[in-house]
C-alpha positions, 0 to 999 in steps of 0.5 A, a space after each residue: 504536527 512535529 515528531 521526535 524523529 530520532 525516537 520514532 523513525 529507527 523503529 519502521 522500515 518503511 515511513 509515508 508522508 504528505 508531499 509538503 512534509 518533505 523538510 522531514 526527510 534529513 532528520 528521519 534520514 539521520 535517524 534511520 539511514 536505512 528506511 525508505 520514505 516514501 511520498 504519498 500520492 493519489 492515482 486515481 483522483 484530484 482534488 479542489 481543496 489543493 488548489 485556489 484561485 485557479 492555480 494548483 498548490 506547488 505540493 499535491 497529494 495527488 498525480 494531476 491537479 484538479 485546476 491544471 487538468 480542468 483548464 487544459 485536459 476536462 477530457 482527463 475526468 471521469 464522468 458520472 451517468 448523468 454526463 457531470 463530473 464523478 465525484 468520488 463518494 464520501 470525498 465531497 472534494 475529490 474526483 476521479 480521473 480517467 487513469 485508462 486514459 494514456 495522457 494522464 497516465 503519462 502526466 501522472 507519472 512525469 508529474 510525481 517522477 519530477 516531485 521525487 527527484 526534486 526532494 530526496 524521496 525513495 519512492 512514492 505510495 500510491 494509493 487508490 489502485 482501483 480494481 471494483 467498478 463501484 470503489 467511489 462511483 461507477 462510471 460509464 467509461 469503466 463500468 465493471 470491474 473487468 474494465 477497472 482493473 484493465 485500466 489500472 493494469 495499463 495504468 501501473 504499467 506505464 507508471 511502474 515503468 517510468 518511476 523505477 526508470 527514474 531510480 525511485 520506489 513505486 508501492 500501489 495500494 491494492 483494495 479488495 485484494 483477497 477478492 481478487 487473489 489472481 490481481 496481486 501476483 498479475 500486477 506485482 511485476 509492474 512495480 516495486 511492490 504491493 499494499 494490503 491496507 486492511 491486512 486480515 481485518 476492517 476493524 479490530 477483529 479477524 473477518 476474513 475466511 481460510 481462502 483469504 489466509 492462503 491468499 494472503 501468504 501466496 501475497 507474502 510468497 509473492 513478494 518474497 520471490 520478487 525481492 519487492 517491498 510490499 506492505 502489510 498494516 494489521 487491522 483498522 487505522 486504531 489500537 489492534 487487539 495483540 491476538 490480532 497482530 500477533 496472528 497476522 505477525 506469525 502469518 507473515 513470517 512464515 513467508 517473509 523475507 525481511 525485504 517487505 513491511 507489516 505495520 499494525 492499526 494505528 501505526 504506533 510501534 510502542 503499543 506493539 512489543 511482540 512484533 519487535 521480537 528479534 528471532 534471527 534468521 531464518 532456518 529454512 522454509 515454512 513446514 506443517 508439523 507434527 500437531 498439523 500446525 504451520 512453523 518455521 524455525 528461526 535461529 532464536 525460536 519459532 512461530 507457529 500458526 494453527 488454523 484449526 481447534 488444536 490445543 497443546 503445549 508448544 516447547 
């Protein structure tokens, strides 16, 4: 696979590749010195398929290798009720590891520090910050999802701390976030920023409720107060419906401070003209108007949410 990175890259703040996709990072630098790239890395899994014969391959797309850790840490699996490895449901090559265990985290976070460094990266997404007990598989070591997400907490505790220590970026991928609204605001502070992968939709329509809106704007609010990086990508990994994004798009700005990133479906910025809409600054914070309407003015024009059956002619 190869892209025209002098027309893809000045389009994105923020871009996210596979480790061995590091030769790359100069060309995207060159075409936008201003985005952050950003290495993909798995917390919570390694994988048989990134190793053979025995040895790991140099680039990993996860923390830990799955040929290291099993020669000299087995105790760093997790295991299934039946005492056998837990393989990670629907990734017949993954397994999940014990990322409540102090030794793995310290090894995950050494490992992907190292790998950061060695080729320029800004920062590392990190996937999988698991916060349900049943995510791949339920494990006897972290049964319920209040053991999870003590785990998860210790986890992105002691690796927020040494990847930002290193003067690197440190983004976690929050699943079911509206479910568990309190996790985002608890867990921000301990890395550099948040992602919501399945921003108001798991599809291409919108399927959440009035209670998961708020969450989502305290989301926004949060990260803006924190000066941090989160992510916010619009629907599923395909073409999202315009009335879609342009809702979650509004949603966003209300709270945005032009520090974190909303990206639609299919991460492909051509299909998407409205989210390139340049309104300037903004004028002042979000308000409910006179039509009992969220806005917030910017210097060249205004968005407006409407949460109820109100219809009217917006000038």
């Amino acid at each position: 696979m190869s892209y025209d990175w002098a027309q893809v890259a000045p389009h994105y703040a923020a871009i996210a590749l596979n480790a061995w996709d590091y030769p790359w990072i100069p060309a995207i630098r060159a075409a936008n010195p201003s985005v952050k790239i950003f290495e993909y890395k798995d917390l919570t899994s390694s994988r048989t398929s990134a190793c053979s014969d025995g040895a790991d391959q140099a680039q990993l797309p996860t923390g830990v290798g799955y040929c290291g850790a099993m020669a000299n840490h087995p105790e760093w699996f997790l295991r299934n009720t039946t005492g056998g490895l837990l393989q990670e449901n629907g990734y017949p090559t993954q397994f999940e590891m014990d990322y409540g265990n102090p030794a793995y985290q310290q090894q995950w976070a050494s490992n992907v520090a190292a790998d950061l460094a060695a080729h320029g990266w800004d920062g590392v997404e990190m996937d999988n910050a698991l916060d349900t007990a049943n995510a791949y598989g339920v494990s006897p070591s972290h049964p319920t999802d209040a053991s999870v997400q003590t785990a998860m907490a210790a986890m992105l505790a002691l690796v927020g701390r040494q990847i930002k220590a290193a003067g690197k970026l440190a983004v976690a991928n929050l699943g079911y976030d509206t479910k568990y609204p309190s996790l985002w605001a608890s867990w921000l502070p301990s890395v550099s920023g948040l992602m919501d992968e399945y921003t108001w939709s798991w599809d291409t329509t919108v399927d959440q409720s009035a209670a998961d809106w708020n969450a989502f704007e305290n989301e926004v609010r949060s990260c803006a107060a924190a000066d941090d990086l989160c992510w916010f990508r619009v629907g599923a990994y395909q073409l999202v419906p315009s009335s879609l994004v342009d809702f979650v798009t509004a949603s966003y700005l209300l709270y945005a401070d032009g520090t974190s990133a909303l990206g639609p479906g299919d991460m492909l910025w051509s299909n998407y003209p409205e989210m390139y809409t340049n309104l300037g600054a903004a004028l002042g914070a979000a308000y409910l108007n006179g039509n009992g309407n969220w806005q917030r003015d910017f210097q060249g024009g205004s968005v407006i949410v409407n949460l109820s059956t109100w219809t009217g002619v917006v000038t």
